[in-house]
N, CA, C and O atoms as a GROMACS GRO file, in nm:
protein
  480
    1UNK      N    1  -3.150  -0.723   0.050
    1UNK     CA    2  -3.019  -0.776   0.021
    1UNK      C    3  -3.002  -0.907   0.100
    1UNK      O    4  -3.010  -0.898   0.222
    2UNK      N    5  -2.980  -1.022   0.048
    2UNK     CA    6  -2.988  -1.183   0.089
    2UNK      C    7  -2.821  -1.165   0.173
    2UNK      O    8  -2.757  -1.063   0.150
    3UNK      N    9  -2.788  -1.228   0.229
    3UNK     CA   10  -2.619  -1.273   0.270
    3UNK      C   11  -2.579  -1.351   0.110
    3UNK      O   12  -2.462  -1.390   0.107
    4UNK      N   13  -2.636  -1.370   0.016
    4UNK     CA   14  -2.549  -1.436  -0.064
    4UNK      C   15  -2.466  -1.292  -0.148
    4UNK      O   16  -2.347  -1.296  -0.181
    5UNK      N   17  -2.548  -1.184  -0.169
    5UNK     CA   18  -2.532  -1.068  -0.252
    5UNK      C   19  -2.413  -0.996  -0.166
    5UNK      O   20  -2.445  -0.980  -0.048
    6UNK      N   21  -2.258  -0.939  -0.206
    6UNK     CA   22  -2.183  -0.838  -0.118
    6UNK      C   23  -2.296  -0.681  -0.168
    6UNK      O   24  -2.387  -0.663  -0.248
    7UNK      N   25  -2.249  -0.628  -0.104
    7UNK     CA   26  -2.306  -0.491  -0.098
    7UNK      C   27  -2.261  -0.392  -0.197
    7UNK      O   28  -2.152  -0.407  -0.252
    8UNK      N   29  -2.333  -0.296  -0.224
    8UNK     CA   30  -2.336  -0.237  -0.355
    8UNK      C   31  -2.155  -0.190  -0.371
    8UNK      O   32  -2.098  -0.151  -0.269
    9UNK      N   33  -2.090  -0.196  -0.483
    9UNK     CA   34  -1.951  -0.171  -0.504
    9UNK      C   35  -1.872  -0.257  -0.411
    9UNK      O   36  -1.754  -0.251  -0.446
   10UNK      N   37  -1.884  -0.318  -0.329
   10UNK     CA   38  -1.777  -0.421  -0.262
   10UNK      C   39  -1.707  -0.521  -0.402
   10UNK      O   40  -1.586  -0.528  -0.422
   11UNK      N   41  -1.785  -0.572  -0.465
   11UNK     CA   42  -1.730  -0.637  -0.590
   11UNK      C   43  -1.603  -0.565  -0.649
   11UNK      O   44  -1.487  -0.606  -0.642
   12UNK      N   45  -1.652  -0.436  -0.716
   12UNK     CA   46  -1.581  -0.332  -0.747
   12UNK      C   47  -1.421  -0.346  -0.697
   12UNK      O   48  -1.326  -0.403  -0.750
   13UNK      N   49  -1.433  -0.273  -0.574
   13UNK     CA   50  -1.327  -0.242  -0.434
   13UNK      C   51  -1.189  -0.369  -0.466
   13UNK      O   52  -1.075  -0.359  -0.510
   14UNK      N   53  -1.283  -0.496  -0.409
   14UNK     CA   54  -1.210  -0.578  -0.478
   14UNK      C   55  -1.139  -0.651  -0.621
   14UNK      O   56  -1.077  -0.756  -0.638
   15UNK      N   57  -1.162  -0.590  -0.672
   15UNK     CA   58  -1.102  -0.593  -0.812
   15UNK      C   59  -1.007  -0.481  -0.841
   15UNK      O   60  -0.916  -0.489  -0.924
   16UNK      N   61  -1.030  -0.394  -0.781
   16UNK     CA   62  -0.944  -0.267  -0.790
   16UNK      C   63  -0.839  -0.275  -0.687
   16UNK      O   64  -0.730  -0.220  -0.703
   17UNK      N   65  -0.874  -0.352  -0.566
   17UNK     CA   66  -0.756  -0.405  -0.497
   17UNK      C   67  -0.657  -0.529  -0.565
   17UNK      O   68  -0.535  -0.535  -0.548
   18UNK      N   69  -0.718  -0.601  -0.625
   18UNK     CA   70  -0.645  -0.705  -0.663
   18UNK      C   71  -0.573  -0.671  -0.774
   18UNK      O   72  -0.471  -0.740  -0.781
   19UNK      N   73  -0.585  -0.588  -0.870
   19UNK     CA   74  -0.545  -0.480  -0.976
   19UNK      C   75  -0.425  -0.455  -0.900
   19UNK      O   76  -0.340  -0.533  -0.944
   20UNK      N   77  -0.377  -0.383  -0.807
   20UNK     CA   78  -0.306  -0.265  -0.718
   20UNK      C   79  -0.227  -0.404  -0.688
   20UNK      O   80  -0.117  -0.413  -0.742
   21UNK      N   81  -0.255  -0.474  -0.636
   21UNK     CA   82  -0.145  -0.587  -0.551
   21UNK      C   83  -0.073  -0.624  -0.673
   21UNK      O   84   0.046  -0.607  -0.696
   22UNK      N   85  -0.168  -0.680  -0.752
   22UNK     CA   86  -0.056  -0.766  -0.905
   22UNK      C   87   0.018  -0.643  -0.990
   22UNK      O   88   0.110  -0.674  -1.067
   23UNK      N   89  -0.016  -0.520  -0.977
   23UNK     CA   90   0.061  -0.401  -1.044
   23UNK      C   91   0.237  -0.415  -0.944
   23UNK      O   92   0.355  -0.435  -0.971
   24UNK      N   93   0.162  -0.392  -0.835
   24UNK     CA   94   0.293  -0.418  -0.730
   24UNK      C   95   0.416  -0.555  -0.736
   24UNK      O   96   0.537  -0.571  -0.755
   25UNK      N   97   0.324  -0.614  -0.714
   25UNK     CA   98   0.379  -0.749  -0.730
   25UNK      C   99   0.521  -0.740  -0.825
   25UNK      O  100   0.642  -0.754  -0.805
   26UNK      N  101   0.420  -0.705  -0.952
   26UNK     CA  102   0.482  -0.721  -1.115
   26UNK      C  103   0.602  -0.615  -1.101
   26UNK      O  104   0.700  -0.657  -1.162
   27UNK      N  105   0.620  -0.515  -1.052
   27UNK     CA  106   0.713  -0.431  -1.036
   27UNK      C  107   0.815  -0.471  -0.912
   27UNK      O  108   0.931  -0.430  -0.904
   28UNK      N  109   0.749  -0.562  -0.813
   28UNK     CA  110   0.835  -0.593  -0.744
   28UNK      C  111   0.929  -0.728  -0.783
   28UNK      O  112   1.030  -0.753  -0.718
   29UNK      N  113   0.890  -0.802  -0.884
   29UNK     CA  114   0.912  -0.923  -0.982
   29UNK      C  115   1.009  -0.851  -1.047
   29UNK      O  116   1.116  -0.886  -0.997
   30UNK      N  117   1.030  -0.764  -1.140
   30UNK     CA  118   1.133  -0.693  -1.205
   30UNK      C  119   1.229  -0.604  -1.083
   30UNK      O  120   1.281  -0.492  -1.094
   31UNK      N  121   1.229  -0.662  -1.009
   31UNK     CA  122   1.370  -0.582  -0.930
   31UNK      C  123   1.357  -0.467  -0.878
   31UNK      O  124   1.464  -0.425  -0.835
   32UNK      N  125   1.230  -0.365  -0.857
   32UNK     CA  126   1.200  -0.277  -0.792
   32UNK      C  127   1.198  -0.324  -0.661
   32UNK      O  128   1.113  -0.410  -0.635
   33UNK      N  129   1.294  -0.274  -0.545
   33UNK     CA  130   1.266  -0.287  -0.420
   33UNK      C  131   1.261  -0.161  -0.327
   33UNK      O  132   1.209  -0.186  -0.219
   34UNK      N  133   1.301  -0.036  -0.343
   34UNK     CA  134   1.298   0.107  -0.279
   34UNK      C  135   1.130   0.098  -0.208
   34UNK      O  136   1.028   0.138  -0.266
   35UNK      N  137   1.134   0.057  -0.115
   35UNK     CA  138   0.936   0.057  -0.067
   35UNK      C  139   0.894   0.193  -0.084
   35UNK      O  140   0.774   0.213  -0.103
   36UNK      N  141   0.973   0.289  -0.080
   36UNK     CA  142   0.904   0.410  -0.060
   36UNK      C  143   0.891   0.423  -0.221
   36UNK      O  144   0.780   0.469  -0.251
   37UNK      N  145   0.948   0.403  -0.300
   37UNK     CA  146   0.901   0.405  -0.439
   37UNK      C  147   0.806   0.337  -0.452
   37UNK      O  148   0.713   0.391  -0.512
   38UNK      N  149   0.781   0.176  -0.400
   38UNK     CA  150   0.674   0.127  -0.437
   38UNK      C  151   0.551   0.204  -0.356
   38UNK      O  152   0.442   0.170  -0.403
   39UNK      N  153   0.541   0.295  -0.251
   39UNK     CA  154   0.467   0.300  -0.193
   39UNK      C  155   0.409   0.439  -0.264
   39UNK      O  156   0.300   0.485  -0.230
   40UNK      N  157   0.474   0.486  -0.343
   40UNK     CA  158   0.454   0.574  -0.438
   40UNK      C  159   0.375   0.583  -0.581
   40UNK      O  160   0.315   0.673  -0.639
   41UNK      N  161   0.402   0.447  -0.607
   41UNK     CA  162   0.350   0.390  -0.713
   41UNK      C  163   0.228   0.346  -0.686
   41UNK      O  164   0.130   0.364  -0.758
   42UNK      N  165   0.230   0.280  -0.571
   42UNK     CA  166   0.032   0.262  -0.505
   42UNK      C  167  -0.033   0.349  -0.476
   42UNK      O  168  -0.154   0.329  -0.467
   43UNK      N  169   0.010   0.454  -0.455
   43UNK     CA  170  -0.085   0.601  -0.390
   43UNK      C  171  -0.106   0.695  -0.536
   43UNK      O  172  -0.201   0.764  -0.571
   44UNK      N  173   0.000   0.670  -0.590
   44UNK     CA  174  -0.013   0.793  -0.712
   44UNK      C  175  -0.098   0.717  -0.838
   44UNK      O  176  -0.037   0.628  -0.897
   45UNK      N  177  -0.219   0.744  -0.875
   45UNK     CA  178  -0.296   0.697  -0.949
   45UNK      C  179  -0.243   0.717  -1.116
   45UNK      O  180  -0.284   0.819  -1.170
   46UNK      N  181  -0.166   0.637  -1.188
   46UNK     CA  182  -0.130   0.624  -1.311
   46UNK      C  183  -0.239   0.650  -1.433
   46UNK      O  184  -0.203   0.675  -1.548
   47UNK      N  185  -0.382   0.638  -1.388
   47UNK     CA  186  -0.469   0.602  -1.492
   47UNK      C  187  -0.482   0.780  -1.506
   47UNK      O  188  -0.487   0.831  -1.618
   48UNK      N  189  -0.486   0.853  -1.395
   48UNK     CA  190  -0.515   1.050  -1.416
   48UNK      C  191  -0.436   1.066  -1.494
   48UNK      O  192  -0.471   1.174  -1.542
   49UNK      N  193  -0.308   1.022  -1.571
   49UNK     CA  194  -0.227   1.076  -1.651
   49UNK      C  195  -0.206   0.990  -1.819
   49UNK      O  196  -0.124   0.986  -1.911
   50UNK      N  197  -0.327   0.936  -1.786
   50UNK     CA  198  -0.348   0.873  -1.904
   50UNK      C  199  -0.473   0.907  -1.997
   50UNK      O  200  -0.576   0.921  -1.931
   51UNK      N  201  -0.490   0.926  -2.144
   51UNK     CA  202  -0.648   0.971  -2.172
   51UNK      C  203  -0.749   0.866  -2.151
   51UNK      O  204  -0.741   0.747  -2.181
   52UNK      N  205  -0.840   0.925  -2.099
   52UNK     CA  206  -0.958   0.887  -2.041
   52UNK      C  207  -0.969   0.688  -2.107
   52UNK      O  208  -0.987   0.585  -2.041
   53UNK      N  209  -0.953   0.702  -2.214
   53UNK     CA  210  -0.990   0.549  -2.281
   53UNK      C  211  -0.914   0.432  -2.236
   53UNK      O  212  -0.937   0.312  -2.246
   54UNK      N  213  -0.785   0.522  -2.168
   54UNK     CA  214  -0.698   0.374  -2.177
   54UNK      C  215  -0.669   0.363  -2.000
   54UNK      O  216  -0.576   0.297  -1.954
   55UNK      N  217  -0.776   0.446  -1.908
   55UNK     CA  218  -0.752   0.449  -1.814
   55UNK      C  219  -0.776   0.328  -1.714
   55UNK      O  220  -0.742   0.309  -1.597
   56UNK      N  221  -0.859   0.240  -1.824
   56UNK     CA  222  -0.841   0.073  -1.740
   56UNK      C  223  -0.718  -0.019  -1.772
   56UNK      O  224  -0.693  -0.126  -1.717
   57UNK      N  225  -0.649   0.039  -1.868
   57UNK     CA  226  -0.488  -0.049  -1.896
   57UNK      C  227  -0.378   0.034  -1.784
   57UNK      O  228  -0.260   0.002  -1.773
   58UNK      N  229  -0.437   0.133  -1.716
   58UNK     CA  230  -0.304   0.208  -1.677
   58UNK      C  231  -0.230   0.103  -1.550
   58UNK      O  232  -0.112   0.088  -1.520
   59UNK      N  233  -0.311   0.062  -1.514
   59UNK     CA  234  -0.249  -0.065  -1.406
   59UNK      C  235  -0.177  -0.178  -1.453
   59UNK      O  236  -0.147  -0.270  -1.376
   60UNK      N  237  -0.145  -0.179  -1.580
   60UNK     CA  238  -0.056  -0.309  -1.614
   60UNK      C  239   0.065  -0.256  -1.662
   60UNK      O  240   0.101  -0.140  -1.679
   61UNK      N  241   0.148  -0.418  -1.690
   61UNK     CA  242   0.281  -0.368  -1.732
   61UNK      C  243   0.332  -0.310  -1.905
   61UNK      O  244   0.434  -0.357  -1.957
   62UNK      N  245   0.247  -0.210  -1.972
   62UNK     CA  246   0.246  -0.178  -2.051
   62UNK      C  247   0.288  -0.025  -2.105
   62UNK      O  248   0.222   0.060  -2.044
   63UNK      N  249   0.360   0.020  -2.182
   63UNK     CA  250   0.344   0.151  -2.236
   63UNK      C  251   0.219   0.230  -2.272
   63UNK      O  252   0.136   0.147  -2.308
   64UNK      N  253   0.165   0.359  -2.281
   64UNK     CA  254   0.001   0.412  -2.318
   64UNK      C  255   0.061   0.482  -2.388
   64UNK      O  256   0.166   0.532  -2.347
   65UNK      N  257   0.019   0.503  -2.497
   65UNK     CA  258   0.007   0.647  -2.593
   65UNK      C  259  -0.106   0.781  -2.536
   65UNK      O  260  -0.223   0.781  -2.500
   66UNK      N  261  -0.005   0.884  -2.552
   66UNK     CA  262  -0.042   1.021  -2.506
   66UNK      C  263  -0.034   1.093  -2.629
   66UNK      O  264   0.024   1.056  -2.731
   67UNK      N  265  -0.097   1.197  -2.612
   67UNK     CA  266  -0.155   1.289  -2.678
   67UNK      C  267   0.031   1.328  -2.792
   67UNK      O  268   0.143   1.312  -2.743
   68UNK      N  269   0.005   1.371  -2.923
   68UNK     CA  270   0.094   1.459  -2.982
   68UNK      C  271   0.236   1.341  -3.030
   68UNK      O  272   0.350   1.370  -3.064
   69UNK      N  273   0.185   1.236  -3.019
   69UNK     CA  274   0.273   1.099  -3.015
   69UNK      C  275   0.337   1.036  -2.936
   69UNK      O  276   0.375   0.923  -2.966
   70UNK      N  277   0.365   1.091  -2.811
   70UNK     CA  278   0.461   1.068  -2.665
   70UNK      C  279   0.354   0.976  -2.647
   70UNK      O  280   0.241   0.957  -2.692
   71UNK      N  281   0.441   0.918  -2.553
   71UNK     CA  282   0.411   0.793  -2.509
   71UNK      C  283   0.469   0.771  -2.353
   71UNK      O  284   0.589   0.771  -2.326
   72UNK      N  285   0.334   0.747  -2.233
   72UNK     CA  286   0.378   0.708  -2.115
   72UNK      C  287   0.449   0.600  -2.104
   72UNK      O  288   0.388   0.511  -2.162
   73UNK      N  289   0.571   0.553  -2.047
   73UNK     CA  290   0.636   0.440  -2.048
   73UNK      C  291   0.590   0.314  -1.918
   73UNK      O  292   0.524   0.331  -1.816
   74UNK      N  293   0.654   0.193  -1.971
   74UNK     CA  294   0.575   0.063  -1.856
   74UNK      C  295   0.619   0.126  -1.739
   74UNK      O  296   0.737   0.162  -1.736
   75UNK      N  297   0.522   0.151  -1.608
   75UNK     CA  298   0.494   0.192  -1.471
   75UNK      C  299   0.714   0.098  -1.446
   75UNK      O  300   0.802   0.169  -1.397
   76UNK      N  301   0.740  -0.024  -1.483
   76UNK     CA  302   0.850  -0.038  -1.412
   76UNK      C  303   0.971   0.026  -1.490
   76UNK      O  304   1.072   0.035  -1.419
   77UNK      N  305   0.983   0.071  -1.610
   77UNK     CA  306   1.073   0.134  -1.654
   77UNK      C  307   1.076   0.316  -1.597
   77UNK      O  308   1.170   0.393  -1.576
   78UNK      N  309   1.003   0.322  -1.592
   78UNK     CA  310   0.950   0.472  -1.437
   78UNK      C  311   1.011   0.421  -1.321
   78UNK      O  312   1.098   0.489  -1.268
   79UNK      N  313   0.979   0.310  -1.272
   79UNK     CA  314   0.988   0.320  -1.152
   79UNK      C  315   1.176   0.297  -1.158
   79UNK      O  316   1.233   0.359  -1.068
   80UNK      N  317   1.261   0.225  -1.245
   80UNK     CA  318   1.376   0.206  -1.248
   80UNK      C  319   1.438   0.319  -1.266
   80UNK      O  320   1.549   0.336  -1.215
   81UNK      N  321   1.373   0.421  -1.345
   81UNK     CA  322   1.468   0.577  -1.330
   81UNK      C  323   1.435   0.644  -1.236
   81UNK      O  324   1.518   0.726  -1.197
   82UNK      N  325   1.313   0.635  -1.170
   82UNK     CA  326   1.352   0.681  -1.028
   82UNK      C  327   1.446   0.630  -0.934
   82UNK      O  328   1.526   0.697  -0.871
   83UNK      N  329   1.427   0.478  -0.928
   83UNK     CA  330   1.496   0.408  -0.809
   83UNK      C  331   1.664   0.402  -0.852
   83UNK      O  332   1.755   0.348  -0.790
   84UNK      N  333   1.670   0.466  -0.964
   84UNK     CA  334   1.888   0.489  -1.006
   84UNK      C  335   1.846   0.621  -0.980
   84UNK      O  336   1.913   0.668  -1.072
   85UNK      N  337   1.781   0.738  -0.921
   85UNK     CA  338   1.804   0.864  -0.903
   85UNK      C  339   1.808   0.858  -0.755
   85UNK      O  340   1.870   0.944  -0.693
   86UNK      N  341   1.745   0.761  -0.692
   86UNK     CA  342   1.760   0.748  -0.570
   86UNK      C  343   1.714   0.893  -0.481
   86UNK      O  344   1.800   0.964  -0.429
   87UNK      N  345   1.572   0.921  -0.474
   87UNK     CA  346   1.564   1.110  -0.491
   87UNK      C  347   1.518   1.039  -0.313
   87UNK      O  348   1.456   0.946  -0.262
   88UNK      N  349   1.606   1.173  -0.272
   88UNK     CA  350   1.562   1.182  -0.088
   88UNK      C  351   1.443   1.284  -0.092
   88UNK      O  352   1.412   1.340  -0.197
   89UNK      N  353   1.373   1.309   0.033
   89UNK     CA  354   1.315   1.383   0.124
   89UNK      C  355   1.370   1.545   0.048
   89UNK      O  356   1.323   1.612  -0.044
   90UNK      N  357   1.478   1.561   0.131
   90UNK     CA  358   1.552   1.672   0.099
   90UNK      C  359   1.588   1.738  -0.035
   90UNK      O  360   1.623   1.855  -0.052
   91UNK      N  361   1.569   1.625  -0.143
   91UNK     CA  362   1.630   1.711  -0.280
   91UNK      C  363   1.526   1.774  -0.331
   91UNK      O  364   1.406   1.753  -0.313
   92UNK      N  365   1.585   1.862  -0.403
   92UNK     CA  366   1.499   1.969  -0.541
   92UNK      C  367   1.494   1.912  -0.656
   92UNK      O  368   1.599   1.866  -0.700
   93UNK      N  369   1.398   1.902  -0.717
   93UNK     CA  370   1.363   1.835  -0.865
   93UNK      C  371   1.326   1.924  -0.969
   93UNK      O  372   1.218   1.982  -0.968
   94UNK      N  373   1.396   1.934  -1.042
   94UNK     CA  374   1.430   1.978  -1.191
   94UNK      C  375   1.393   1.909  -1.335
   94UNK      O  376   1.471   1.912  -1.429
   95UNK      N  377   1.279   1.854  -1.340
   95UNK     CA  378   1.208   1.814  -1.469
   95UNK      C  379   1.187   1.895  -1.570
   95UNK      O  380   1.117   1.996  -1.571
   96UNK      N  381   1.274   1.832  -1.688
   96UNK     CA  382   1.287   1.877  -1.819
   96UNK      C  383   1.198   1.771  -1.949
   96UNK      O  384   1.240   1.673  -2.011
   97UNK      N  385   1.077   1.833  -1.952
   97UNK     CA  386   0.983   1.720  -2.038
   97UNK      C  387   0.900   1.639  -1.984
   97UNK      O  388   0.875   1.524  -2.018
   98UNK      N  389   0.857   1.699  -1.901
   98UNK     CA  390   0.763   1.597  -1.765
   98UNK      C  391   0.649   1.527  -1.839
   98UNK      O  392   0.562   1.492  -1.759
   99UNK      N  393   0.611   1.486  -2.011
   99UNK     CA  394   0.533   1.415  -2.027
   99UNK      C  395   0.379   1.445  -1.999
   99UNK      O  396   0.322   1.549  -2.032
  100UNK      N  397   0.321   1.338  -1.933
  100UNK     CA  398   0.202   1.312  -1.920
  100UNK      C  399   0.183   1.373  -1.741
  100UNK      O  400   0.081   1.395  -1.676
  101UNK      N  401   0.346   1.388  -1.700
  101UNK     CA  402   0.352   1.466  -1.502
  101UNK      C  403   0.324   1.285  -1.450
  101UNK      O  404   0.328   1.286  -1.327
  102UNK      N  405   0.307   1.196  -1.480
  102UNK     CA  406   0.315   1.079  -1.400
  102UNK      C  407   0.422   1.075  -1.303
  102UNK      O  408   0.401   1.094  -1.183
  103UNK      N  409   0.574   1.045  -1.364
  103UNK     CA  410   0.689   1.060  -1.294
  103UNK      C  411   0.728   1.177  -1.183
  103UNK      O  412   0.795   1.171  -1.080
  104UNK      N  413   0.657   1.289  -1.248
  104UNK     CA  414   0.711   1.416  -1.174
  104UNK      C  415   0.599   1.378  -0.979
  104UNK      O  416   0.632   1.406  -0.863
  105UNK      N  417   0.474   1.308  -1.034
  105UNK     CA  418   0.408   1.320  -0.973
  105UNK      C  419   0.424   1.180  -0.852
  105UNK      O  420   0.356   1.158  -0.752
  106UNK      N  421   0.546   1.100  -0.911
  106UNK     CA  422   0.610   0.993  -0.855
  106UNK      C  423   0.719   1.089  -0.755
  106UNK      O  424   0.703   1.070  -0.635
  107UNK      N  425   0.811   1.176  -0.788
  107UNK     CA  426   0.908   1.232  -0.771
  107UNK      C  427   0.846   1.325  -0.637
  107UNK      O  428   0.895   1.323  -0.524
  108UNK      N  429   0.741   1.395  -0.675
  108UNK     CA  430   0.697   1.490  -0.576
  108UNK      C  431   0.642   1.395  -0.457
  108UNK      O  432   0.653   1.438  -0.342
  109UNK      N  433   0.595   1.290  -0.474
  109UNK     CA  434   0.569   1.220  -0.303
  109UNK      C  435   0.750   1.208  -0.260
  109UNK      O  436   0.796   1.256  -0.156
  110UNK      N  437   0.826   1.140  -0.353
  110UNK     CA  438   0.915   1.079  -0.267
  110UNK      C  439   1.054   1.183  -0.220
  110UNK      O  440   1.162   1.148  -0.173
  111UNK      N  441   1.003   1.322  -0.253
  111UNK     CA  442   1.088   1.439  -0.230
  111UNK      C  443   1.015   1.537  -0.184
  111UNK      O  444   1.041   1.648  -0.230
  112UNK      N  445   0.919   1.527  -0.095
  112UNK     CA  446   0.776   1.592  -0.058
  112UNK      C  447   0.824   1.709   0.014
  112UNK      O  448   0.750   1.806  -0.002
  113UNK      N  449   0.923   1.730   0.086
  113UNK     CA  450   0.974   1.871   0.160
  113UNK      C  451   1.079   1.960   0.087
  113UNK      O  452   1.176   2.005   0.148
  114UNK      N  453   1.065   1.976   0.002
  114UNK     CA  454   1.154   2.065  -0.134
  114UNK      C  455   1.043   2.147  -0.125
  114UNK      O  456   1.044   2.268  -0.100
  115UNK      N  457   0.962   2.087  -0.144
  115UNK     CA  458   0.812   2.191  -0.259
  115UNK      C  459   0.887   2.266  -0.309
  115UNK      O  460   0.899   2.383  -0.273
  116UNK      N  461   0.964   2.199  -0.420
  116UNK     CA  462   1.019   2.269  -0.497
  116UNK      C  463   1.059   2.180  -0.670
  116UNK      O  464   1.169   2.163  -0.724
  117UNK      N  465   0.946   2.147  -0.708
  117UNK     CA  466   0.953   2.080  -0.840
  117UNK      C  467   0.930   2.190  -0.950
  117UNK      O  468   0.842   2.276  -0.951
  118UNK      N  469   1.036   2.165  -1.052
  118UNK     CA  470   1.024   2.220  -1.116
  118UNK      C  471   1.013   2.182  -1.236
  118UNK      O  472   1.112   2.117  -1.274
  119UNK      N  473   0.889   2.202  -1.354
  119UNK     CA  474   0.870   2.124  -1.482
  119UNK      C  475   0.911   2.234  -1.593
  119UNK      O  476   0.900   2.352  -1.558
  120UNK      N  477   0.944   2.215  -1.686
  120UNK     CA  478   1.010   2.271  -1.801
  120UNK      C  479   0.945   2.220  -1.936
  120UNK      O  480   0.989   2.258  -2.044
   0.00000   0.00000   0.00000
């Protein structure tokens, strides 16, 4: 391996970081400011709740089609019904139609001492 070559997957790493910053960014550009939401949105991997094909679009600002016709909605229209629910530490979550579980799975970091989500 020369110093001109980075090391095996470093290329990778970085592209998948720079992915993650401009996902952020773009949500922080539309008026998302709750950090703990955004910090939610960086840890909770969007592409697991997407089918396998479209799991390199799940990082942009786009809607995905899911299985049975539903449809995951753009990562910032998620992140805006969380951040008007304003969910603490402390509350219990009551999901009716949890989708693809993206949101629920947004909801369960940022209400992490309930352990008490409930999907329907």
């Amino acid at each position: 391996m020369s110093l001109e070559e980075p090391p095996p997957g470093l290329e990778e790493q970085a592209i998948e970081a720079q992915n993650k910053a401009a996902f952020l960014m773009d949500l922080r550009a539309r008026g998302i400011q709750d950090l703990n939401l955004l910090r939610a949105l960086e840890i909770v991997p969007r592409e697991i709740f997407v089918p396998y094909c479209f799991a390199d679009l799940a990082r942009r600002a786009i809607a995905l089609p899911l299985r049975c016709g539903q449809t995951l909605p753009e990562p910032w229209l998620t992140a805006k019904m969380i951040e008007a629910l304003a969910p603490l530490p402390r509350h219990r979550v009551l999901e009716i139609g949890t989708g693809s579980g993206y949101a629920t799975a947004l909801l369960a970091r940022l209400a992490p001492g309930s352990a008490l989500h409930r999907t329907v």
